[in-house]
N, C-alpha and C positions, 0 to 999 in steps of 0.2 A: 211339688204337688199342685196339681189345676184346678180349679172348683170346678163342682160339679153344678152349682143353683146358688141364686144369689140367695142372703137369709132374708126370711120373712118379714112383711110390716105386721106391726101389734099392735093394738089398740090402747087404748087410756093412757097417752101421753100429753101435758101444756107443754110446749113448746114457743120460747121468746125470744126474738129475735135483736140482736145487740147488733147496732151501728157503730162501728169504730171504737176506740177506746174511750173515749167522752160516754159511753152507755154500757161497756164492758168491764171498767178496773172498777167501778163503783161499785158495780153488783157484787163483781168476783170478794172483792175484798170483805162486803157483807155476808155471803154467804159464809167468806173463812171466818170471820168472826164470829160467827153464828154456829161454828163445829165443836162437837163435843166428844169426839173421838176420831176419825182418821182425816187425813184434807193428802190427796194425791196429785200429784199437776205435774203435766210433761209438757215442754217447749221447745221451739227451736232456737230461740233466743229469747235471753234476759237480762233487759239491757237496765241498769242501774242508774238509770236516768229517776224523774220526779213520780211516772208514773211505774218505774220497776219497784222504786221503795217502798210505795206504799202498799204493793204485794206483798214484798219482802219483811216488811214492819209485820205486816196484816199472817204472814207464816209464821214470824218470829214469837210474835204474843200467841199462837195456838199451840206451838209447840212447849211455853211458856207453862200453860195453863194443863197441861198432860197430854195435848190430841199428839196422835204419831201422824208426824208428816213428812211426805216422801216429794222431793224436787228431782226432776231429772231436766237436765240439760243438753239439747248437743253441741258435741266438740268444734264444728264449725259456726255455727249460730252464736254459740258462745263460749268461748276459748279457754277463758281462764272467770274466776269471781274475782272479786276485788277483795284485797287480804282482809280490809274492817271487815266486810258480810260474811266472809268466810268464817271467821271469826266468832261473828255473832249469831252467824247459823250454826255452830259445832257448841259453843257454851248453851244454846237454848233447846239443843237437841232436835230441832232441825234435819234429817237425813240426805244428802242431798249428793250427786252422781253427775258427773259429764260424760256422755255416749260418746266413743269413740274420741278419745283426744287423736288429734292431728301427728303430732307427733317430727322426728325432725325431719322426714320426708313430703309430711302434707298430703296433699291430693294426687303426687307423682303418683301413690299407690293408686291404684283405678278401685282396688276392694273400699276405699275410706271414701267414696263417693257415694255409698248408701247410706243415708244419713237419716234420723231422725228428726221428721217435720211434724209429727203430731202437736197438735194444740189440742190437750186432754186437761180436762181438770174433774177429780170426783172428789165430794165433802158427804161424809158421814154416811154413804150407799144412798143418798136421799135425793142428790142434786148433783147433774153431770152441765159439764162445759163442752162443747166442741168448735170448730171453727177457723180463721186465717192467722186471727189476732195474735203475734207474737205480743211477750211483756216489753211492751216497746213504747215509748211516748211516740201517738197521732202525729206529732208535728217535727220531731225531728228524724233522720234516719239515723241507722246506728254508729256515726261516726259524730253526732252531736250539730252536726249541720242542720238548722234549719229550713223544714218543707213548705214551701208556698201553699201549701192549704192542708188540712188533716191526711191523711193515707184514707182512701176508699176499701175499709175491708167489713166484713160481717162474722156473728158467731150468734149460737146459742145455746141457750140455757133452757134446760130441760129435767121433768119427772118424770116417773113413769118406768115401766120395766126396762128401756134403754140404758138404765144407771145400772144397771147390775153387771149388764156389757163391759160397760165403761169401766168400771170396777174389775170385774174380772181381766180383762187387758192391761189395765195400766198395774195391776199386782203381778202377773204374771211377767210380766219386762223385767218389772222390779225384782224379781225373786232371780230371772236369768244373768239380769248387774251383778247382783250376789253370787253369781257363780255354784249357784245349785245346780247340783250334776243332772239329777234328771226332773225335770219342772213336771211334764207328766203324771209323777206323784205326790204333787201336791193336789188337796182336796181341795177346789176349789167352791164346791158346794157347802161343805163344812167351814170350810172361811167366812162366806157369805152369812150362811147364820149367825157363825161370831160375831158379825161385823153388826146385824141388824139385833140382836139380842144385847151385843154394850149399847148400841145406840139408843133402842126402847130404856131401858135402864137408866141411862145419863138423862133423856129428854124426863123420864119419869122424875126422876132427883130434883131439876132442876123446875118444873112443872111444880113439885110438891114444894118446895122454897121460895113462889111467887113468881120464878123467871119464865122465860119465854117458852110459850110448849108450842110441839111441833107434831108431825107423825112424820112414818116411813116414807109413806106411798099421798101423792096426791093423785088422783084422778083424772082425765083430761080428754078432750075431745079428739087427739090429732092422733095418726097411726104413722108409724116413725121406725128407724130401724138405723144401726149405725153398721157403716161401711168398712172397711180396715183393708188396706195392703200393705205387705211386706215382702223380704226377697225371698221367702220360702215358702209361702203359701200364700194364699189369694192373691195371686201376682197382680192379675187382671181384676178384679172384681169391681176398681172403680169406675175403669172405665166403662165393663160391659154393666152395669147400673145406667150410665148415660148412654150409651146404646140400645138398651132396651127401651127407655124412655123416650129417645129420638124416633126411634121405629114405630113405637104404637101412638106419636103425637099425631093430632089432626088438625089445630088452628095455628098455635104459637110453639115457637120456642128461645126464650133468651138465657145466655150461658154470658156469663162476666167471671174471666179469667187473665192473671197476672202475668203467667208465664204459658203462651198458647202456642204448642205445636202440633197440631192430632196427627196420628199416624193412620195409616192406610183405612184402616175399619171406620175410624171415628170419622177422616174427613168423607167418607164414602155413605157413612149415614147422615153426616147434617146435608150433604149433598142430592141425596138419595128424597129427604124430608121437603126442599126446597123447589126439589121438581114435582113433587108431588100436588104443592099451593100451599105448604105451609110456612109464613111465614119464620126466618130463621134471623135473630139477632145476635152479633157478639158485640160484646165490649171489653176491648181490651187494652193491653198496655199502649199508652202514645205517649210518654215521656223515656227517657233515654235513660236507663239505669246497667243494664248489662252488653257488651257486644254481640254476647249468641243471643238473651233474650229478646235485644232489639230487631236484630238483622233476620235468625232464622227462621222467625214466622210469616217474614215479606214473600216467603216464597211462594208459601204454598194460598196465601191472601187469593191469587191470579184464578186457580181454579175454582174456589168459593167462590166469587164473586160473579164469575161467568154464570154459576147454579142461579144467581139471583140472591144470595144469602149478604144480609148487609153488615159490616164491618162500622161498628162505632169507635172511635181511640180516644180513651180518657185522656183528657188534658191537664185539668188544673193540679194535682198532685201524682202522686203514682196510686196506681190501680194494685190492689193488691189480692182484694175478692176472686173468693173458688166458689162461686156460686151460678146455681141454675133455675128456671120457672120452666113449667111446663105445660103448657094448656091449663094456664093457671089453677093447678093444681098440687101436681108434683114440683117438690122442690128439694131442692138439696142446696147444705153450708159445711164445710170443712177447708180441710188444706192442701187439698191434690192440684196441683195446677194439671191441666188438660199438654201435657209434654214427656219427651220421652223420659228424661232424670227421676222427673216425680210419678211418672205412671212406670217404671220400671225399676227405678231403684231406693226411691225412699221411701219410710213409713211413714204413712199416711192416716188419716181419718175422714171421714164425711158423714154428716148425716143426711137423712134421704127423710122430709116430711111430704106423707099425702094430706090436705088440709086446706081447703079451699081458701080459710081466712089468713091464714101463716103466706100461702104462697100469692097471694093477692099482694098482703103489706110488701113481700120482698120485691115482685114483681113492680109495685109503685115506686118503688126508689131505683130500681134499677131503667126505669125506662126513664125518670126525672132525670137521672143523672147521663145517661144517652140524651136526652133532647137538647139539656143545658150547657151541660159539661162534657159533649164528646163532638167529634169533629167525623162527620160521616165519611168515610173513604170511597171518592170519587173511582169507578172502574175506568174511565180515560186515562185520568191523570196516573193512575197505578199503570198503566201501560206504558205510559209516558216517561216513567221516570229515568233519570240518567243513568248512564251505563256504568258510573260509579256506585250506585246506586244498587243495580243489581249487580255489579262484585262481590261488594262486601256482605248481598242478603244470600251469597252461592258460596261464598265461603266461608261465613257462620252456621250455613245448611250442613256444608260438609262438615266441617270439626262436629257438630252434634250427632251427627251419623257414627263418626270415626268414635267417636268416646262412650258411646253403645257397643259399637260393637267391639272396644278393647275389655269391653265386660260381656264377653259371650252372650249377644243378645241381636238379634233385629228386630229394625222400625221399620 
């Protein structure tokens, strides 16, 4: 199914922007603490490191306490739990699921390469999450190896009618894990009321016995709107979101992404933008973490940079940010990297904020971290480089071509 328009921005949403996990497990965990009836969270991994526990603690004691809480994980991201949590998530009633186990074939299958990358988190229809941030300690990667400086990634935390989205998708997975035959007929509107009718009730309860009161809905300045693709409908939508936005920019544009390969449309519109006069920033991966992530984006580097579009490469840790500024206005944070895998075969999130003040702050750390911590990629030197060099960027090209198209697809 194609879409037909992207959905609309709405009004009266805060929207807060979380740097890294040092400004992300703190809240998240507050918020779960803070739940008195559902906490929902979907990742692509959850690693049981210092900062996965204290998610993990922080799910254990809500489910403790009667909230129904739902974990989803995926089979790649994260393979197996560790038997204590497993343990202690199943005595404390915890619900929790791995999307697609791997299984003894793996990845041989090409269908298990769709995978679940959303970073979703909803508590009580009141307060959503979206963003890069896997539950993963900043400083190590997921084999416990320590990262010479935090991971570079961003998420936020947001009110406002975007929670009801949030809600509604991340229940509807859920209900398809369950293997209900046809999701279709569940109300999801009548859900919604449940869901906001126990939570007026419980805040009431606990408002009337001194504790912490809250409401449903806070109000907010920013207009917001969340993005979603998957392999069966909205295929495209995140990226034409960033193509629309590249086509109606006039001064700026910076996109900070982890895993960068655009395909034909996209590199034809930051292309298109740059000849225009507007300037065009990336920053992206410059440490060495994958063979295809490293190598397959040197290719297509040569033509961008002839448009004039400059090329910043994070250095000091890995870059892991899906994020964008737009004539400092429009912004977007989620977990699409701008490449074929994640704009065609996983599920995805992004939010999209219009918001002068929101896309300013994001827009300030992204260029701090270009001027200090990225290394400009000189266009000589990229011409220059060895013919080693460009082998191994022509045939990590090709494998990502090939493993598209062994999933009925072109890039």
């Amino acid at each position: 199914m194609k879409d037909k328009q992207l959905p609309p921005l709405r009004a009266a949403h805060q929207v807060q922007l979380l740097q890294g996990g040092v400004a992300f497990f703190p809240q998240l965990v507050r918020d779960i603490e803070h739940s008195v009836h559902e906490v929902r969270l979907e990742t692509y991994i959850f690693h049981f490191d210092p900062s996965g526990e204290q998610v993990a603690e922080a799910l254990v004691r809500a489910a403790q306490r009667g909230v129904a809480v739902y974990l989803v994980m995926d089979g790649v991201g994260t393979p197996s739990v560790p038997d204590a949590w497993a343990t202690r998530f199943d005595e404390a009633g915890v619900q929790w699921r791995i999307f697609q186990p791997l299984g003894r074939l793996g990845l041989f299958i090409p269908s298990r390469w769709r995978r679940l990358h959303r970073k979703l988190c909803v508590i009580d229809g009141r307060v959503a999450f979206c963003g890069g941030i896997n539950v993963l300690d900043d400083g190590c990667d997921h084999h416990d190896a320590r990262l010479p400086a935090p991971r570079f990634d961003f998420a936020v935390r947001v009110t406002g009618p975007l929670v009801r989205s949030v809600h509604e998708v991340t229940a509807q997975f859920w209900w398809r894990l369950q293997a209900v035959r046809d999701v279709k007929n569940i109300d999801l509107a009548a859900s919604w009321h449940d869901l906001e009718q126990a939570v007026r009730l419980a805040l009431q309860t606990r408002d009337d016995s001194g504790g912490l009161a809250s409401t449903l809905a806070v109000n907010g300045h920013s207009r917001a709107t969340l993005l979603l693709r998957d392999n069966l409908r909205h295929r495209s939508r995140i990226e034409r979101a960033y193509r629309k936005a590249i086509g109606e920019a006039h001064e700026e544009i910076i996109i900070a992404n982890a895993y960068f390969l655009p395909g034909r449309k996209l590199r034809q519109a930051l292309i298109h933008a740059a000849q225009r006069g507007v300037r065009v920033r990336l920053l992206l991966q410059g440490r060495y973490e994958y063979f295809l992530q490293y190598h397959a984006v040197r290719v297509v580097y040569g033509v961008l940079l002839r448009a004039g579009v400059e090329i910043h490469e994070y250095e000091p840790s890995f870059l892991h940010a899906k994020v964008a500024v737009i004539d400092r206005r429009w912004a977007t944070v989620g977990s699409s990297n701008l490449d074929p895998l994640s704009l065609l075969l996983a599920r995805e999130a992004n939010v999209v904020v219009v918001d002068e003040r929101f896309a300013q702050e994001l827009r300030t750390r992204l260029v701090q971290a270009m001027e200090h911590d990225g290394r400009r990629v000189d266009p000589a030197s990229y011409a220059n480089r060895p013919w080693q060099q460009r082998l191994l960027d022509r045939i990590a090209f090709g494998l990502t071509r090939a493993m598209i198209f062994l999933n009925g697809k072109r890039y």
